[in-house]
C-alpha positions as a Markdown table, in Angstrom:
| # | Residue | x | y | z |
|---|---|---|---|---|
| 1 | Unk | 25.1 | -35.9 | -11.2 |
| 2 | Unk | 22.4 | -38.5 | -10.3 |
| 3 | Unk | 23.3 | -41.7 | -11.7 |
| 4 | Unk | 19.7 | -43.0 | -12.3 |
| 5 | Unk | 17.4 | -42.4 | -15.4 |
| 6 | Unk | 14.2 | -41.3 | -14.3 |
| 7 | Unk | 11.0 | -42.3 | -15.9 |
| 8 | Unk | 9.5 | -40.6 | -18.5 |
| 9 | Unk | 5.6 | -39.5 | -17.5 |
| 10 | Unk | 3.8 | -40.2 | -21.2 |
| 11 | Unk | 0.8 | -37.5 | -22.1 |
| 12 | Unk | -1.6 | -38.4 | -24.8 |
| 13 | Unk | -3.2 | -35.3 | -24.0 |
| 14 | Unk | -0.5 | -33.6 | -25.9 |
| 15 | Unk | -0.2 | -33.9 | -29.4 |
| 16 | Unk | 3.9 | -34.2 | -30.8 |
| 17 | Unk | 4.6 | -31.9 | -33.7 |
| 18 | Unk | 7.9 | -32.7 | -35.4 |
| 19 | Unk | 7.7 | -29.7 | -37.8 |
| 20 | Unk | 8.6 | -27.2 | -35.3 |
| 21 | Unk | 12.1 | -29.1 | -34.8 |
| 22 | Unk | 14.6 | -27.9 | -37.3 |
| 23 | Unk | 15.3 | -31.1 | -39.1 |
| 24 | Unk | 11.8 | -31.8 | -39.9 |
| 25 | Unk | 10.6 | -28.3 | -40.7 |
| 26 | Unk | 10.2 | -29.6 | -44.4 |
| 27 | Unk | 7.8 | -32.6 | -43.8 |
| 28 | Unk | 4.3 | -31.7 | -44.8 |
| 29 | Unk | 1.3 | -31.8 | -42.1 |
| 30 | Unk | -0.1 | -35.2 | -43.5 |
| 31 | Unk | 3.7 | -36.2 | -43.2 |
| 32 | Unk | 4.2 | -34.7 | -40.1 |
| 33 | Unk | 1.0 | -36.7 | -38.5 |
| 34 | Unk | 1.9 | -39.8 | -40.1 |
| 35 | Unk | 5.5 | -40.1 | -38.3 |
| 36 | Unk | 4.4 | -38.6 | -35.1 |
| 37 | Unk | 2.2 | -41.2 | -34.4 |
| 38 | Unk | 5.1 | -43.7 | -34.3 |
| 39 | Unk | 6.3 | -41.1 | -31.6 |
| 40 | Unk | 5.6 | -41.1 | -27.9 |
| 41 | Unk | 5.5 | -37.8 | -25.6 |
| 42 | Unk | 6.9 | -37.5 | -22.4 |
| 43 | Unk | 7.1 | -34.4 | -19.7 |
| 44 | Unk | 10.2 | -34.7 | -17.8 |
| 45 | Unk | 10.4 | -32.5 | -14.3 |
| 46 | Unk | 13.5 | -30.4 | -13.9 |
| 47 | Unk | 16.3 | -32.7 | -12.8 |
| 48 | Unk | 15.3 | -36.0 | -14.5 |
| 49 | Unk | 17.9 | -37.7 | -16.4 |
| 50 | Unk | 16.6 | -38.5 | -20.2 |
| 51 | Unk | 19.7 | -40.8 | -20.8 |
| 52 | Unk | 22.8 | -41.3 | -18.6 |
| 53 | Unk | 26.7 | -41.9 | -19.1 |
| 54 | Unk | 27.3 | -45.7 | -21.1 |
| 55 | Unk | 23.6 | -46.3 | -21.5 |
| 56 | Unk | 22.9 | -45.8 | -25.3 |
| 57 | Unk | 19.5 | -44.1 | -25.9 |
| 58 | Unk | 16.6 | -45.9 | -27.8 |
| 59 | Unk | 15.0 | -43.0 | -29.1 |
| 60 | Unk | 16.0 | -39.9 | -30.9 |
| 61 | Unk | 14.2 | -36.7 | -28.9 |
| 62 | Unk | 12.5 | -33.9 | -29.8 |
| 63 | Unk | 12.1 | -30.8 | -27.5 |
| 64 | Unk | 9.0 | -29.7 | -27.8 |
| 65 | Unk | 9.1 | -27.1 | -24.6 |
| 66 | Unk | 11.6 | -26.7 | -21.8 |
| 67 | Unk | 15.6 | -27.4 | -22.4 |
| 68 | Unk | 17.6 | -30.1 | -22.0 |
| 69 | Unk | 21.4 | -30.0 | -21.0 |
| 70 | Unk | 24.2 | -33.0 | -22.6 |
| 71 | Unk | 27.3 | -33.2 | -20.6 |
| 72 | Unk | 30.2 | -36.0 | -21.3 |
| 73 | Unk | 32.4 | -37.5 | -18.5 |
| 74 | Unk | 36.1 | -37.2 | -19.4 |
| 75 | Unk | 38.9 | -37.7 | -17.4 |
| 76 | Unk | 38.6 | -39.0 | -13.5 |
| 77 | Unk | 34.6 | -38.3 | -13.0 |
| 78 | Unk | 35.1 | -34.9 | -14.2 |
| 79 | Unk | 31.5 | -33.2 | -17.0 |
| 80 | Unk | 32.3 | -31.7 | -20.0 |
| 81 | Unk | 29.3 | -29.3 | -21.2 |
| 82 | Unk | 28.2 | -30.0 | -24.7 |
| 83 | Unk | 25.3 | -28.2 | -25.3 |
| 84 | Unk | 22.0 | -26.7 | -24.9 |
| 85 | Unk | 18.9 | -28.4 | -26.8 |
| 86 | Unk | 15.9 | -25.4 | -26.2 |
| 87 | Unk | 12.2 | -25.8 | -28.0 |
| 88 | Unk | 12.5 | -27.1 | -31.5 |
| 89 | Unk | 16.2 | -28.7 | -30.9 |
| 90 | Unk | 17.0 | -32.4 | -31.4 |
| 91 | Unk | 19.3 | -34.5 | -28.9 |
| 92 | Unk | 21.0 | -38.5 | -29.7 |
| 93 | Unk | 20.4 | -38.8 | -33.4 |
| 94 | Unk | 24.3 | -39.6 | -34.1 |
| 95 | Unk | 23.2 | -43.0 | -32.0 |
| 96 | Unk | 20.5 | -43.4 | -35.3 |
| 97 | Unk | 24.1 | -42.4 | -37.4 |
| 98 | Unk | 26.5 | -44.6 | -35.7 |
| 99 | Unk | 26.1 | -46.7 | -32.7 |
| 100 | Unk | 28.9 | -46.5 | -30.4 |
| 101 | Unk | 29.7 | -45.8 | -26.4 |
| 102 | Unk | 27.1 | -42.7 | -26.3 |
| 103 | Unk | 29.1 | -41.8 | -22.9 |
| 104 | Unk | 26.9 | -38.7 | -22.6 |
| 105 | Unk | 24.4 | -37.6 | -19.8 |
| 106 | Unk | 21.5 | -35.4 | -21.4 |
| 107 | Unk | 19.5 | -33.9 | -18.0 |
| 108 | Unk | 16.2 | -31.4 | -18.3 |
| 109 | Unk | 17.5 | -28.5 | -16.6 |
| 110 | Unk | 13.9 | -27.1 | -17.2 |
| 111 | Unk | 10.6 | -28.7 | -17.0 |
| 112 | Unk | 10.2 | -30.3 | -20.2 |
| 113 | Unk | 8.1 | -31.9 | -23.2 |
| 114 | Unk | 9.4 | -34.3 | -25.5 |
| 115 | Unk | 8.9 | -35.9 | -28.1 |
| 116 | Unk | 10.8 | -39.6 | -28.1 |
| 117 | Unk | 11.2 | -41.1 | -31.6 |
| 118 | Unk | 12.4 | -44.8 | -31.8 |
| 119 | Unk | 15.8 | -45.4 | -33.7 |
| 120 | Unk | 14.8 | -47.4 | -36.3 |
| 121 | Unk | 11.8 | -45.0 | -37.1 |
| 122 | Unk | 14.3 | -42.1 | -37.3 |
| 123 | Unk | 16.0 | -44.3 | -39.4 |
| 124 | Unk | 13.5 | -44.8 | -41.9 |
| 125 | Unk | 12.5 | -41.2 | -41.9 |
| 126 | Unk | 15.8 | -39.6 | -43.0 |
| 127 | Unk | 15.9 | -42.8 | -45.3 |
| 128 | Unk | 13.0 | -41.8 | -47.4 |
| 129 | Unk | 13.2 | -38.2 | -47.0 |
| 130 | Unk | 16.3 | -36.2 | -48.5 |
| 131 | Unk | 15.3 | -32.8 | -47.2 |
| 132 | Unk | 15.2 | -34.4 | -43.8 |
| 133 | Unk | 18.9 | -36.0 | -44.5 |
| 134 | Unk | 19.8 | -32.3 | -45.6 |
| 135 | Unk | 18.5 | -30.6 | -42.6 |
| 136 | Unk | 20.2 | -33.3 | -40.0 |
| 137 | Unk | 23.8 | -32.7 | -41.9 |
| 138 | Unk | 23.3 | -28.8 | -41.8 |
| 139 | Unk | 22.4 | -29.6 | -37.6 |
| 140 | Unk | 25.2 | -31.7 | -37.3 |
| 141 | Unk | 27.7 | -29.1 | -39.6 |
| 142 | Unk | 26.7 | -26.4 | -37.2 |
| 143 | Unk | 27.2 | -28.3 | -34.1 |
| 144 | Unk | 30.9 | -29.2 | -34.8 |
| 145 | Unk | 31.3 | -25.4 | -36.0 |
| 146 | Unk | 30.8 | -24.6 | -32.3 |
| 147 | Unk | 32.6 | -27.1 | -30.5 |
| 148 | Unk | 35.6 | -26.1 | -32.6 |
| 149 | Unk | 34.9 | -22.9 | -31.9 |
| 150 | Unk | 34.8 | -23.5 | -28.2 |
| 151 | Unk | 38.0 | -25.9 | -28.6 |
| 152 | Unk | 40.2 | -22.5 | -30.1 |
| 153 | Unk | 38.5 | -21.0 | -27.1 |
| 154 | Unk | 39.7 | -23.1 | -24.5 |
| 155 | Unk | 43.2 | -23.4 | -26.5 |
| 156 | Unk | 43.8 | -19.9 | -26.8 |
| 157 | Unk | 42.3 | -17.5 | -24.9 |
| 158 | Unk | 41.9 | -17.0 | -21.1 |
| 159 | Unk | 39.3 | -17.6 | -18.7 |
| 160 | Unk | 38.2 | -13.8 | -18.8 |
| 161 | Unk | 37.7 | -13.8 | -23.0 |
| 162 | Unk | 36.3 | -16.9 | -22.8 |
| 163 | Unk | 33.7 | -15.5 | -20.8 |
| 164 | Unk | 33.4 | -12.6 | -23.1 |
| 165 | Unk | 32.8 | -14.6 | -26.3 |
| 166 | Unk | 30.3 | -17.1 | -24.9 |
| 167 | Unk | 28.1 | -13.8 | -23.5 |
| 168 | Unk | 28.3 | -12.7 | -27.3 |
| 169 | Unk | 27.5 | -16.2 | -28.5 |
| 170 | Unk | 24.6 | -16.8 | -26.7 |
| 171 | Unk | 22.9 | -13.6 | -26.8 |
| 172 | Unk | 20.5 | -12.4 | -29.4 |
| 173 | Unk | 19.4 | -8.8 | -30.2 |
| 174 | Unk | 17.5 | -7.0 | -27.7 |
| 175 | Unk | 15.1 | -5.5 | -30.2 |
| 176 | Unk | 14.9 | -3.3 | -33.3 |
| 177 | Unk | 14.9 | -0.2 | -31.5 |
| 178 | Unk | 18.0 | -0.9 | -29.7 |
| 179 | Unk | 20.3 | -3.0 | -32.3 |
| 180 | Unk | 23.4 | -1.9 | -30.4 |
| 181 | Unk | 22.2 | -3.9 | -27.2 |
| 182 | Unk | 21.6 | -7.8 | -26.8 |
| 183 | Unk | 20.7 | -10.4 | -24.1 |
| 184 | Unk | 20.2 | -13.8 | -22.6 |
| 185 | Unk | 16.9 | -14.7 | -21.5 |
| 186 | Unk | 16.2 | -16.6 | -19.3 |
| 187 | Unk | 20.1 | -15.4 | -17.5 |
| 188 | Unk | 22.3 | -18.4 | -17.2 |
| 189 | Unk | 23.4 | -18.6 | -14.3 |
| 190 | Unk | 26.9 | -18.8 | -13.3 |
| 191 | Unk | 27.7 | -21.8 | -12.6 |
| 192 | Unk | 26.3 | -22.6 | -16.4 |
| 193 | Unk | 28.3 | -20.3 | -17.4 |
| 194 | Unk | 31.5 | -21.4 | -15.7 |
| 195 | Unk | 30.9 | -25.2 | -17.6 |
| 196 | Unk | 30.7 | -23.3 | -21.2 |
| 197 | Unk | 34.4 | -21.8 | -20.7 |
| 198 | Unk | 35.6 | -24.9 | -18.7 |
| 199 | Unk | 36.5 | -22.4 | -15.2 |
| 200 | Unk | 35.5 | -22.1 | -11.5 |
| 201 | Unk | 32.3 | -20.7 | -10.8 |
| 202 | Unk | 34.0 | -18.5 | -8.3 |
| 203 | Unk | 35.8 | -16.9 | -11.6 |
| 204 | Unk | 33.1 | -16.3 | -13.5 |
| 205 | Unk | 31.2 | -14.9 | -10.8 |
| 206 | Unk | 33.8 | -12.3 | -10.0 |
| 207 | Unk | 34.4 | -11.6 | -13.9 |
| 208 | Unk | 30.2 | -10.7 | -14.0 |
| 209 | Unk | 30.7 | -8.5 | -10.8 |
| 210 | Unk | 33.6 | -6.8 | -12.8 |
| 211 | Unk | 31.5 | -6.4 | -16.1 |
| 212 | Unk | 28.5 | -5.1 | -14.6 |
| 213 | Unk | 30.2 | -2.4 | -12.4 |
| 214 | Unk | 31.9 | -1.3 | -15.5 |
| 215 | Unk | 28.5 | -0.8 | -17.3 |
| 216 | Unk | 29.4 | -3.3 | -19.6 |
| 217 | Unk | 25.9 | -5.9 | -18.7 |
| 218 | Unk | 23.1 | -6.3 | -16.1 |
| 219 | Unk | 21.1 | -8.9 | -14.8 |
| 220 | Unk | 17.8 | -9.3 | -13.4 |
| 221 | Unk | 15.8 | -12.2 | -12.9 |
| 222 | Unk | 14.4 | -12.2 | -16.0 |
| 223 | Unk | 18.2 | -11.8 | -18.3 |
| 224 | Unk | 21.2 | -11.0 | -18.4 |
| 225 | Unk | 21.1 | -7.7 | -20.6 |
| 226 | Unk | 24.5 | -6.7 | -22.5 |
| 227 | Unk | 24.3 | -3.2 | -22.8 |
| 228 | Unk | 27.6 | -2.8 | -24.6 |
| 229 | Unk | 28.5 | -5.4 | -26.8 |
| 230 | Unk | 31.1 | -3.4 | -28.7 |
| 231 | Unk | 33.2 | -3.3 | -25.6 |
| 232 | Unk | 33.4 | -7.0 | -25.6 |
| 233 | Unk | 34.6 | -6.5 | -29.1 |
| 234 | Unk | 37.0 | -4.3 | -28.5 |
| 235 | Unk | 38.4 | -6.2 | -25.6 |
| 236 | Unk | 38.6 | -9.4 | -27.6 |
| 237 | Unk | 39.9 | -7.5 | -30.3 |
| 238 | Unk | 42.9 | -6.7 | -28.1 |
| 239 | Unk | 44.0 | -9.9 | -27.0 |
| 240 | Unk | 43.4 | -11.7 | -30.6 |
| 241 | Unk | 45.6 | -8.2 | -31.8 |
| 242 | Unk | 43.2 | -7.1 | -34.4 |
């Protein structure tokens, strides 16, 4: 992990929309306007660093396009992966909550466009608006839903229905037509995959290999398509004894 912040590249030429974010989906447009022009936008290249380990972020941001990637250092140098903040997501607000040693690395694994909103504006905002407040504390609620989630995960099951649970978990529906079927797209690729469940990448690649010559997924360049979710189901179903 580079250990230098690159600098943001500011567009005027693009115009930052806070109601496609989640938290802010209830402002109205003169609203949305108003607040957005306390906001700067930025376009980040794949790679850059947006804020890096003991340096507290100044601003709150706002994916507009492209995904960003949070990682925390624990132990002797080693990552822990956090999460996954895709168009419309929001990254560093708990700084705006409660200052403290934000020892978290947030990267753009993805060409990106962000929106960066100063502390003490996002301050203000979920100050004078309670719907916004709302929203933030049903963000925050699901967030800790998953890392205890993931914390069970890592407690209890191994590597191999780890893997099975996080392919579930961040997969969606293929399409109407095919209910029984779901996918990832864009794929993750392994080694992403090997920092969700805390393995090897070596043992995540050989547990895909072993999945997708039993039928179970595929993978192109475009996703990873689960063709038979039930038989993750059923395999989790038998090691949790249900």
């Amino acid at each position: 992990m580079t250990d230098r912040i690159t600098p943001e590249t500011n567009d005027t030429d693009i115009e930052a929309k806070l109601g496609q974010a989640e938290i802010f989906a209830g402002l109205t447009p003169d609203e949305d306007r108003a607040w957005s022009k306390q906001c700067t936008i930025a376009k980040y290249a794949a790679g850059a660093v947006l804020g890096d380990y003991g340096k507290c972020p100044e601003t709150v941001f706002i994916v507009q396009s492209g995904h960003l990637r949070a990682t925390m250092r624990v132990g002797s140098g080693k990552e822990l992966f956090l999460d996954t903040a895709g168009p419309g997501a929001t990254a560093a607000e708990i700084v705006a909550i409660h200052p403290w040693n934000y020892d978290v690395c947030l990267m753009a694994t993805t060409d990106s466009v962000v929106v960066l909103m100063p502390i003490p504006v996002f301050q203000r905002l979920i100050a004078e608006n309670h719907h916004v407040c709302t929203a933030l504390l049903s963000v925050l609620t699901k967030r800790l839903q998953v890392l205890h989630a993931r914390l069970c995960e890592l407690s209890y099951l191994d590597v191999r229905h780890r893997l099975y649970t996080t392919l579930l978990r961040l997969s969606e529906p293929l399409c109407p037509d095919k209910p029984r079927e779901r996918w990832i797209a864009p794929p993750v690729i392994h080694s992403a995959l090997a920092e969700h469940i805390g393995a090897r990448r070596e043992t995540v690649s050989r547990e895909m290999s072993r999945l997708t010559q039993d039928g179970v997924i595929e993978r192109d360049r475009k996703a990873i398509l689960i063709r038979q979710p039930h038989e993750l189901l059923r395999r989790l179903s038998q090691i949790t004894g249900d």
